[in-house]
FIFI-515083 format. One record per residue (C-alpha): x, y, z; residue in one letter. Coordinates in steps of 0.001 Angstrom, whole numbers, padded with zeros to 6 digits, always signed. Layout:
N
XYZA...
***
This chain:
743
+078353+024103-007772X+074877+022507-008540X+072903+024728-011042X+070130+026910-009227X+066570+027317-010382X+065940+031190-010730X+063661+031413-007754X+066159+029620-005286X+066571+026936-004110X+067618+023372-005325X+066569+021874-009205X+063623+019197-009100X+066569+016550-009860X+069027+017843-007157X+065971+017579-004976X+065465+013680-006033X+068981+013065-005406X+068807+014640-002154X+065660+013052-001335X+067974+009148-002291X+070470+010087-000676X+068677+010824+002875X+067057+007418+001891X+070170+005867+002018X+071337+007147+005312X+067861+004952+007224X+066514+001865+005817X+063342+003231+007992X+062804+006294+005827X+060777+004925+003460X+058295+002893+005979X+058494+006576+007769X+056461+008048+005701X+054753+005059+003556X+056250+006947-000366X+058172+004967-002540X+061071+006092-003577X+061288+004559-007259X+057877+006323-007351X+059008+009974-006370X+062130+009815-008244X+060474+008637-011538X+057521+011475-011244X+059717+014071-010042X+062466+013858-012556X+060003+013506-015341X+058524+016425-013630X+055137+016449-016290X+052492+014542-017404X+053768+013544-020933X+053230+009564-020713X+050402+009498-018695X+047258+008233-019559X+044300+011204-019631X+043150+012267-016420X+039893+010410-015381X+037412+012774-015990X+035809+012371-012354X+039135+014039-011045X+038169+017354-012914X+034363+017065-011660X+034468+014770-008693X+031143+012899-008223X+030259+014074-005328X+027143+012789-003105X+025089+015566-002390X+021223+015978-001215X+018807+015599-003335X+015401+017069-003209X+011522+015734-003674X+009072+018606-005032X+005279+018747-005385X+003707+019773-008370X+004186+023719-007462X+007477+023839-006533X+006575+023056-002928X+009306+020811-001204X+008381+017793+000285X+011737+016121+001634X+015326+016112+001024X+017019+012756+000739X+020958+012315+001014X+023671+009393+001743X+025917+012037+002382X+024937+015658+003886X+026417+017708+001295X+025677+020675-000594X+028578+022209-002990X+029507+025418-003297X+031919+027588-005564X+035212+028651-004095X+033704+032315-003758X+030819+031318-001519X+032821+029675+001324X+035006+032292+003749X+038549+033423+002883X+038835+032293+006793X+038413+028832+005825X+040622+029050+002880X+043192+030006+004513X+042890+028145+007691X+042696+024714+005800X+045870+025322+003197X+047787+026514+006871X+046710+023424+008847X+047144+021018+005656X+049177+022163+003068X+051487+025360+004269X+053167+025166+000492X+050081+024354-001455X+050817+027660-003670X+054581+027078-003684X+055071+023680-005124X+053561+021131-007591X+051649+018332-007087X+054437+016630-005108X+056141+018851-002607X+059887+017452-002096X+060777+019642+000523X+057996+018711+002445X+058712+015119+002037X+062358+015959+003393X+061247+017772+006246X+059029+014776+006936X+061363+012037+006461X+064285+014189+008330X+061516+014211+011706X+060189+011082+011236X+063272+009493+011447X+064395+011623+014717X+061369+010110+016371X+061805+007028+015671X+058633+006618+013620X+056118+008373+011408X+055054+011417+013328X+054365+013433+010398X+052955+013103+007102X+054137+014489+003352X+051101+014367+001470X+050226+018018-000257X+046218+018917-000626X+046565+017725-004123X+047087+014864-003231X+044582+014229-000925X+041923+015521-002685X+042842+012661-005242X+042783+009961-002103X+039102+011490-001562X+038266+011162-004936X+038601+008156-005015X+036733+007064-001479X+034241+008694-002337X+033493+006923-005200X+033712+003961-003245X+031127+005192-001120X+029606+002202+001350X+031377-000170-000198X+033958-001035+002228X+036142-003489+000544X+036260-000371-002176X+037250+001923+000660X+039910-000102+001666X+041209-000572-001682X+041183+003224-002126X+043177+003955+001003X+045340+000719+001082X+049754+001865+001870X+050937-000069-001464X+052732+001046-004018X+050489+000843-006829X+048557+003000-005302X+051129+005863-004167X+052291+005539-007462X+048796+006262-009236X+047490+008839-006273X+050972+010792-007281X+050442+010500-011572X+046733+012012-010915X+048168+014551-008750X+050562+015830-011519X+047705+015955-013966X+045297+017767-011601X+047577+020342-010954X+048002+020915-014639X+044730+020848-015607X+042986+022446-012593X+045103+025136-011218X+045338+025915-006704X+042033+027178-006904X+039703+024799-008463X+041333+022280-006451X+041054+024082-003073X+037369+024438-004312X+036691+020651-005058X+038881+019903-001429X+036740+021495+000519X+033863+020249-000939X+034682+016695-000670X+036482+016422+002550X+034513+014777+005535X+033966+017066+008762X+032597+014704+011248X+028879+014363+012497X+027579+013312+008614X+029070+016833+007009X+030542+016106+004111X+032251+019191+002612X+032235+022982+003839X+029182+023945+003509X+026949+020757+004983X+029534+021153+008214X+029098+025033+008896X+025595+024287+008571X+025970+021883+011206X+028180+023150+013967X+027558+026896+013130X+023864+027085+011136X+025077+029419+008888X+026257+029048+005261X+030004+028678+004433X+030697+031965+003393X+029901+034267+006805X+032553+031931+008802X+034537+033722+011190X+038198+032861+011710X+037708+030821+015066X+034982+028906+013311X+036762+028194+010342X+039945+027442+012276X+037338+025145+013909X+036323+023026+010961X+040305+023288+009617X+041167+021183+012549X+038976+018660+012506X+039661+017140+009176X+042523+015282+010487X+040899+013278+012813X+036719+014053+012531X+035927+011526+015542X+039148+013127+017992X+039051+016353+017370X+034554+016447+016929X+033960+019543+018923X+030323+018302+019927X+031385+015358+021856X+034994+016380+023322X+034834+020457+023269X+038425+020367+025112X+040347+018605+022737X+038549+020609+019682X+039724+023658+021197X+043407+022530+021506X+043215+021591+018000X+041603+025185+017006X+044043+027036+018720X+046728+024900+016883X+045759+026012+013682X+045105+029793+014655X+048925+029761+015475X+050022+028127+012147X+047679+030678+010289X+049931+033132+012215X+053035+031537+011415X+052603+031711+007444X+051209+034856+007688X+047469+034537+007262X+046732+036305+010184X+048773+038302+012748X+049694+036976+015862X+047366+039672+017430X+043898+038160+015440X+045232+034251+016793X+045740+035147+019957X+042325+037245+020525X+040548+033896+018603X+042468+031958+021048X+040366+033631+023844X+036945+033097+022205X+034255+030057+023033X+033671+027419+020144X+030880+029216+019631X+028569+026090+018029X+025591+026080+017149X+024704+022512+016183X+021425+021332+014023X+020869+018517+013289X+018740+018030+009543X+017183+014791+009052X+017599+013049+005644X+014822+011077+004076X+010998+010687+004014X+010737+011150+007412X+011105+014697+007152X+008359+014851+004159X+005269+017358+005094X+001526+016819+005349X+002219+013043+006090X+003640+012638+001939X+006572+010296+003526X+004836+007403+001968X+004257+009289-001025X+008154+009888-000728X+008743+006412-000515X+007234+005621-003502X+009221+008129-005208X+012539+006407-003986X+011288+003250-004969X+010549+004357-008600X+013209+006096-009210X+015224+002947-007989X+013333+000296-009629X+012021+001827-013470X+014162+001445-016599X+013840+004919-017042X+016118+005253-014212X+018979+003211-015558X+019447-000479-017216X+020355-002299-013843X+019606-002282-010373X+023140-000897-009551X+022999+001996-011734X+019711+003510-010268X+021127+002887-007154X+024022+004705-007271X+022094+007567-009381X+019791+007865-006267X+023162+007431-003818X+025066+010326-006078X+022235+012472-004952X+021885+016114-006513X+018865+015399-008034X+015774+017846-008061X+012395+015739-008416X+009620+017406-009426X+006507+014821-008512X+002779+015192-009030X+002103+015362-005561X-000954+018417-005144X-000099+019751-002033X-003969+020713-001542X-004939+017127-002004X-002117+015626+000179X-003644+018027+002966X-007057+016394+002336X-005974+013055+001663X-004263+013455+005406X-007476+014791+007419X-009669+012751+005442X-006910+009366+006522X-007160+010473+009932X-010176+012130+010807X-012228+009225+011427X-009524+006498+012392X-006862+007163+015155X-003552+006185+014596X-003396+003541+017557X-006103+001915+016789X-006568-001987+015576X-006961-000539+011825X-005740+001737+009836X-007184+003356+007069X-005455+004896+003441X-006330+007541+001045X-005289+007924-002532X-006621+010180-005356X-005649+009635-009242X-006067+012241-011630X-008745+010446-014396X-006889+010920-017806X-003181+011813-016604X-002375+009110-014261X-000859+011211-011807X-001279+010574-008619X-002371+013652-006540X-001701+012128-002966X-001750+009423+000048X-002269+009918+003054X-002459+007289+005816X-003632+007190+009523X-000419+005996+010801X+002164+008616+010265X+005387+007358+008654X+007970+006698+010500X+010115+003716+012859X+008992+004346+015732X+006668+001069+016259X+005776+002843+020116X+004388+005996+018793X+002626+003558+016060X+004541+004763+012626X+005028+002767+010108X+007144+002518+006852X+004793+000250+005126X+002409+002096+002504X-000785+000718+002835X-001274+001927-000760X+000854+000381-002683X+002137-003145-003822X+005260-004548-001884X+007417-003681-004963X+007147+000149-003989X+007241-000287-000280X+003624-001525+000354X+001708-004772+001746X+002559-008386+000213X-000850-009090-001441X-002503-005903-001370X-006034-006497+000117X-009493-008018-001328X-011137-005627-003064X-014785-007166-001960X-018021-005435-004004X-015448-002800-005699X-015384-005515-008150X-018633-005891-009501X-018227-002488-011837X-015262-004727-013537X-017960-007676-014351X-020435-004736-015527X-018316-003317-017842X-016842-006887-019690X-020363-007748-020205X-021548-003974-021612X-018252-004609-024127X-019586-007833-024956X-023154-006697-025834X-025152-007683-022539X-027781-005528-021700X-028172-003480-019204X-031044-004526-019069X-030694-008434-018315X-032473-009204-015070X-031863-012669-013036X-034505-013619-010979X-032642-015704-008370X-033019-016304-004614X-030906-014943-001573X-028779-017994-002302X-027831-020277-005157X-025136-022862-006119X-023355-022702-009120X-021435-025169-011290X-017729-024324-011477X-017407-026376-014851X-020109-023297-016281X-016915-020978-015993X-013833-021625-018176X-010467-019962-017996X-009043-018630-020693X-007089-021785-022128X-010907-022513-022317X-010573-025159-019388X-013877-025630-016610X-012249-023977-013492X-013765-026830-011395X-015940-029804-010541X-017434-028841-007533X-020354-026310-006697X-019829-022610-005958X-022012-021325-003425X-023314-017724-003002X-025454-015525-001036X-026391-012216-000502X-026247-010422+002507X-030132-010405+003931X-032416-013084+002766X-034733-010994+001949X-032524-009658-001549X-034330-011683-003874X-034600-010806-007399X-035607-009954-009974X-032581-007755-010089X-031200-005457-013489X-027407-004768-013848X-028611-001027-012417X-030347-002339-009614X-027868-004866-008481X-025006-002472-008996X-026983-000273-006313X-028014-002907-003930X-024608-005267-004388X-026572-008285-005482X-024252-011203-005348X-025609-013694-006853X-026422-011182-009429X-022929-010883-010410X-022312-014357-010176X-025118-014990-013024X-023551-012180-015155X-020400-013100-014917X-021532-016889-015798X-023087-015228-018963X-020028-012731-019747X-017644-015589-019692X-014786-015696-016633X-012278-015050-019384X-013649-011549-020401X-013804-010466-016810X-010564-011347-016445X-009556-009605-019377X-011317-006657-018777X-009623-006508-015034X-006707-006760-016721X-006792-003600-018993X-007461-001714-016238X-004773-001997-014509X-005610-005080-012146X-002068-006713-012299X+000174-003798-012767X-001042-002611-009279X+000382-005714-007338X+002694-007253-009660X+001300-010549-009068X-001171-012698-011929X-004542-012928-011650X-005885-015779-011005X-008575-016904-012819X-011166-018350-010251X-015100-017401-010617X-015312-015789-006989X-013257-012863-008599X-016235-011261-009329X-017097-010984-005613X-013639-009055-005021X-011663-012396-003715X-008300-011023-005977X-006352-008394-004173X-005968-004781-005241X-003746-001879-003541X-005752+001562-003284X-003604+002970-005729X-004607+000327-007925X-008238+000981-007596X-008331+004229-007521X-006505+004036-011141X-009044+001756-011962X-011825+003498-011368X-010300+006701-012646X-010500+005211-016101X-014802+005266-016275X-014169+008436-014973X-012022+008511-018045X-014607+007711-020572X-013035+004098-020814X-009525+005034-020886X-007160+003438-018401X-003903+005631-017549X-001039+003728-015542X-000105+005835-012382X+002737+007839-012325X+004243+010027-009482X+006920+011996-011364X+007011+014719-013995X+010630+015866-014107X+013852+015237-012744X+017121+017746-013353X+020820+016723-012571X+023091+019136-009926X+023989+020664-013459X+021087+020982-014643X+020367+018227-017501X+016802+016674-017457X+016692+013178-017057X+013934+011140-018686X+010962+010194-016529X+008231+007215-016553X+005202+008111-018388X+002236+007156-018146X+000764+004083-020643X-002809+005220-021638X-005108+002492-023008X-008954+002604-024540X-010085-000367-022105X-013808-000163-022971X-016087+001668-025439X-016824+005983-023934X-020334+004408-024162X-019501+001160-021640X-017956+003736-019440X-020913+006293-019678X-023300+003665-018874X-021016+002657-015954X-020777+006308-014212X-024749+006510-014680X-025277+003466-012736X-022916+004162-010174X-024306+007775-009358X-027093+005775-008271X-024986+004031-005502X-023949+007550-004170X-027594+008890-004898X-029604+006086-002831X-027375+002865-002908X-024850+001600-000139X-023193+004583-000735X-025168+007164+000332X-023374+008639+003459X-020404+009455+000837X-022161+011054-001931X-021472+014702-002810X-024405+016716-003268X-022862+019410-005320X-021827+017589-008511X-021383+014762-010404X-020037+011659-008638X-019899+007690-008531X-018550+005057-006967X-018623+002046-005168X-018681+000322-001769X-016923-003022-000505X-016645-005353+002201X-014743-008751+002357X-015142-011948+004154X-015735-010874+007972X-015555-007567+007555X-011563-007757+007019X-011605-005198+004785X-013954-001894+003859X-013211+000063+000761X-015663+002962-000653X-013856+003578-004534X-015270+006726-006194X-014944+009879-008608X-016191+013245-010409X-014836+013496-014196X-011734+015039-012348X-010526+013436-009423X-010807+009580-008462X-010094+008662-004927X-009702+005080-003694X-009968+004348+000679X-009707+001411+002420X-010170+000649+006150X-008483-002781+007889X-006246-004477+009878X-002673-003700+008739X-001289-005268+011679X-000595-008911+012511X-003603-011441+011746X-006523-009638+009879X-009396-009354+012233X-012856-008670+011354X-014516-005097+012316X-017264-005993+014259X-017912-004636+017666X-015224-002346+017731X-014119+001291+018668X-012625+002844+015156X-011929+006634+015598X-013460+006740+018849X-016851+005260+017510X-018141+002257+018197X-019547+000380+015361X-020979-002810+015781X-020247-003667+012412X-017967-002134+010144X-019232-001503+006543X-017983+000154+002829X-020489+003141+002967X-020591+003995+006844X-016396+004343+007262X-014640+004555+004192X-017393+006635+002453X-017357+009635+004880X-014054+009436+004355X-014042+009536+000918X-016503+012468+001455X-013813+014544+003084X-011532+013465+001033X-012916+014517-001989X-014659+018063-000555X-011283+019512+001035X-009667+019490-002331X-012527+019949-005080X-013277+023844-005694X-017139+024809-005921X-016007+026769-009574X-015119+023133-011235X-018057+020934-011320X-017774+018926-014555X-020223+016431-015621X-020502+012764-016705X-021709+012532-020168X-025097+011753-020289X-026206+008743-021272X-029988+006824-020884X-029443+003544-019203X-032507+000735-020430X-033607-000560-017464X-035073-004192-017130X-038791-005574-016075X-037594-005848-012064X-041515-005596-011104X-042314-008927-008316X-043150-011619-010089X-046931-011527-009350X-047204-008494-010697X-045300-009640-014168X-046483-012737-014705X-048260-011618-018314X-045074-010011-018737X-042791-012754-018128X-045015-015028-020600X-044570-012558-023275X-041190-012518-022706X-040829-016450-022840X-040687-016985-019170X-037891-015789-018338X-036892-012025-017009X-033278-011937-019099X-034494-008786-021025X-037037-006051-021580X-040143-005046-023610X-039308-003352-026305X-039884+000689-025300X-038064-000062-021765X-035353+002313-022877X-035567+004948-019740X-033588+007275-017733X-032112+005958-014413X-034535+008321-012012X-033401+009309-008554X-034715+007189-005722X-035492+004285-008308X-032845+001888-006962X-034228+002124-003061X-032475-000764-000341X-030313-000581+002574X-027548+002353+002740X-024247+000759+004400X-025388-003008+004736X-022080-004725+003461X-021882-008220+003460X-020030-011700+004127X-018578-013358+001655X-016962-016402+003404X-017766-019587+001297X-020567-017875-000711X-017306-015612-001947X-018591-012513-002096X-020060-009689-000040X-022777-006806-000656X-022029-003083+000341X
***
């Protein structure tokens, strides 16, 4: 008589030999239930895991998608993000109901045999081949959790899931090797536990607790037996037996599993039979993954998130690996987001520009010193929906993080760049150009910096009114946008050291694309994104210092380990006194420059207006010591038109310019978020003003001077007064051939 096992029953080798011999009785056996033979016998006999190779380690801690979630800088959450709608749980958070139901419906034996349960096979193969086919499957929970592992690492890829689930040999063989080891190294419960968090339960749940939030909205661990008999069923078949779209069959498949629960003694008949007589009971939501759900309109803000986290270093060496770090989910982003700012940034984006109209208009505010970017908002809310006029494209922002191609010309913005190069190289303040309403220069009086004459040809300029004739200082052209101004200075700074000077602060980082090296930059011809300027300006508010934005400041793992973030790159891009000098003239262009309607009247602040060719674009750029805020106004939409004679907001303008949209803007912007108890200051600093008297008036002057009005008497060393700077207040101008405009 054949030796019997203590317990009962047949030895794992009498089992084998069993298991060949059956096989020998139907040549259709095998094909019955898709094992191979050779395979079962070899694993069975040997009966451990001596010989194998070491058990991946992804088997012991599957890498399971999960959701991951985008913070603000208090904790506040902003979205959650997920390729698969899963949240894991430990085996004591999820209901002995569902335990139970899913080892009944699955796995009847799972605590009776190993990895590989013979007798199940048997039984399988015995009714498979009485139908005439494979009714019935032999594969224990082990197993399949070691199939899901290994889809699931496969994730989108479908070549990989095919590959994963593919009836060969070499596959059976390797799914039944790993499911020795697991059961060694994991015990029934840890692999129950990693089962039921892995397993797919129709309608985007992945695992237990991401499907009874969806067809119950309730966590895991309060389901009742009909609803976990519920979510048993369906992992057969998630599409056939989905209770939301075919209730009927759902049931059928519920009620199934109640019985078997019965059958292996889970339940009494008495508890199946009353579930049995009990509604589905769902209770369906539906959450929504990605920056769509992000509050206080921060889904471009969210975007930009995604898109660092899948494009910087920090992130991972390649492409693929930050992709599938951001895919894997589980992460917990802390960003600098201030939800207080966000909320401004928002009203201020929409309060004066509707969200179907021809433009659109974009907020963002830098934190001078830090980097960190405290929000964006936009007037068209984020989104797909092109009929209730979203958008996914970040006005903000370069196309590299989600944004516009180019960016858009920065018009007058510019001039504070020329300033500054020609401060650093030892131009006064005080220099004054006594020039007409409109000149021509010579494009072979500017040289690149391989030291090359950028051109042959004439470059004409203009100012906006004819009647903005000089003499002009830097502060007085600074206040009134004097064109041709700026096109003298920048003649006398050299083209190279503007273009250098752009460059430290930030010019190219913010679009990714070179600068090119053409005189008219001075007039705001290159493109900028608002982030980009408001960075830029952040750094006078920065005594000189430019800081590269960032919007993250930690991110932690599902278990916990901190992953390194960007960090800011910090560089001295002018003398504190350049930068001094800078924020005292441009308080005058809030105080009684172009910029008047945005000017704060409670503390220290600067900043600058802008208007391109036609009126394509409007910008207002501006800052306290604490908080630098960039808007532009435009057509983001199609062919750029020019604002004139048109209905922004409900208001009509008949022209469109940097101080009468964008600055009020910038005014709310900036007074919803900054608290009457901070008010720092600028550090003071006396700006020399130049001889700008008409020229009647200085003639004696001017011939002491040796004719000309580039410099000052000796003693003109004074204090930029209020109301010295006087002109229009929200005049900007063309720039068109002359390549420039005035604000």
């Amino acid at each position: 008589m054949p030796k019997k096992r203590s317990g009962g029953g047949l030895t794992t080798t009498q089992q084998a030999a069993k298991f060949l011999g059956v096989a020998a009785l139907s040549g259709a056996v095998l094909a019955g239930i898709a094992l191979p033979a050779a395979g079962v016998l070899g694993l069975a006999v040997k009966g451990t895991v001596e010989g194998f190779d070491e058990i991946p380690s992804n088997l012991k801690t599957p890498p399971l998608s999960q959701r991951t979630t985008i913070l603000d800088n208090s904790g506040g959450l902003i979205a959650t993000d997920y390729s698969r709608d899963r949240t894991v749980v430990p085996l004591q958070d999820i209901s002995p109901y569902m335990q139970d139901a899913i080892v009944a419906i699955e796995d009847s034996r799972f605590y009776e045999h190993g990895a590989v349960d013979l007798k199940g096979i048997l039984r399988a193969m015995n009714r498979n081949v009485q139908a005439g086919g494979a009714t019935q499957g032999a594969s224990t929970l082990t197993q399949q959790y070691v199939k899901n592992v290994f889809v699931e690492e496969a994730g989108d890829d479908q070549a990989k899931v095919a590959e994963a689930t593919q009836q060969t040999l070499g596959r059976k063989v390797r799914e039944l090797k790993y499911a020795i080891q697991v059961e060694e190294q994991l015990g029934k419960k840890k692999i129950l536990e990693n089962y039921l968090n892995i397993t797919f339960f129709g309608q985007q749940a992945y695992g237990i607790e991401a499907a009874s939030q969806r067809y119950f909205s309730k966590p895991a661990k309060k389901l009742k037996l009909g609803e976990a008999a519920l979510l048993a069923g369906i992992v057969q078949s998630p599409s056939r037996y989905d209770p939301v779209n075919d209730a009927q069959e759902a049931t059928k498949r519920r009620n199934t599993v109640l019985q078997r629960m019965a059958s292996t003694k889970s339940i009494t008949q008495a508890e199946a039979d009353k579930a049995m007589e009990t509604p589905l009971g769902l209770n369906v939501s539906r959450p929504r993954s990605g920056c769509i759900t992000a509050v206080e309109g921060a889904g471009f803000f969210c975007n930009y998130v995604r898109k660092t986290v899948l494009s910087d270093p920090a992130f991972g060496k390649t492409e693929a690996e930050r992709q599938k770090l951001w895919d894997l989910g589980g992460l917990t982003i802390r960003t600098t987001l201030d939800p207080k700012a966000q909320a401004a940034a928002n009203k201020a984006a929409t309060s004066r520009v509707n969200k179907n109209d021809g433009v659109a208009a974009s907020v963002v505010q830098v934190q001078p010193g830090s980097g960190k970017i405290l929000s964006m908002g936009q007037s068209r809310p984020y989104g797909l929906d092109g009929t209730r006029n979203e958008t996914v494209i970040n006005l903000a922002v370069g196309s590299e993080m989600g944004g516009t191609t180019y960016g858009f010309q920065v018009g007058s913005t510019f001039k504070p760049i020329t300033a500054a190069a020609a401060l650093e190289k030892g131009i006064s303040p005080t220099t004054v150009f006594n020039d007409p309403w409109k000149i021509s220069m010579a494009k072979s009086d500017y040289r690149n910096c391989s030291g090359s004459p950028t051109g042959s040809d004439q470059w004409p300029v203009q100012n906006e009114l004819e009647s903005e004739k000089g003499p002009f200082d830097l502060t007085s052209a600074l206040g009134k946008s004097i064109n041709t101004y700026f096109a003298r200075l920048e003649q006398k700074v050299g083209l190279c050291e503007t273009v250098t000077m752009a460059k430290s602060l930030g010019y190219e980082a913010s679009t990714g694309r070179k600068l090119g090296e053409d005189p008219s930059i001075t007039l705001g011809v290159a493109e900028n994104t608002p982030l980009g300027m408001a960075s830029t300006y952040a750094a006078f508010a920065n005594r000189g210092a430019y800081c590269s934005p960032v919007a993250i400041e930690a991110v932690t793992t599902r278990a916990g380990k901190s992953l390194p973030v960007p960090k800011t790159a910090c560089n001295q891009a002018m003398s504190e006194n350049t930068a001094d000098m800078i924020n005292q003239m441009l308080k005058g262009v809030v105080e009684d420059g172009t910029g008047t309607q945005a000017g704060l009247t409670d503390r220290d602040n600067a900043g600058k207006t802008g208007t391109t060719d036609d009126r394509k674009d409007a910008w207002f750029v501006g800052y306290t010591p604490n908080l630098s805020t960039a808007v532009w106004v435009g057509d983001d939409i199609g062919e750029k038109r020019g604002m004139y004679n048109i209905t922004i907001g409900g208001q009509y303008y008949d022209k469109v310019c940097g101080g009468c949209l964008p600055g009020p803007i910038w005014r709310t912007a900036m007074t919803e978020v900054l608290t009457a108890g901070e008010t720092p200051s600028f550090n003071y600093v006396k700006v020399p003003r130049g001889n700008t008297k008409p020229e009647k008036e200085d003639k004696e002057d001017r011939d002491e001077n040796g004719g000309g009005r580039d410099g000052a008497k000796p003693g003109d060393d004074i204090t930029l007064p209020p109301g010295l700077l006087g002109g229009a207040t929200g005049g900007d101008g063309r720039r068109g051939a002359t390549g420039g405009g005035r604000d």
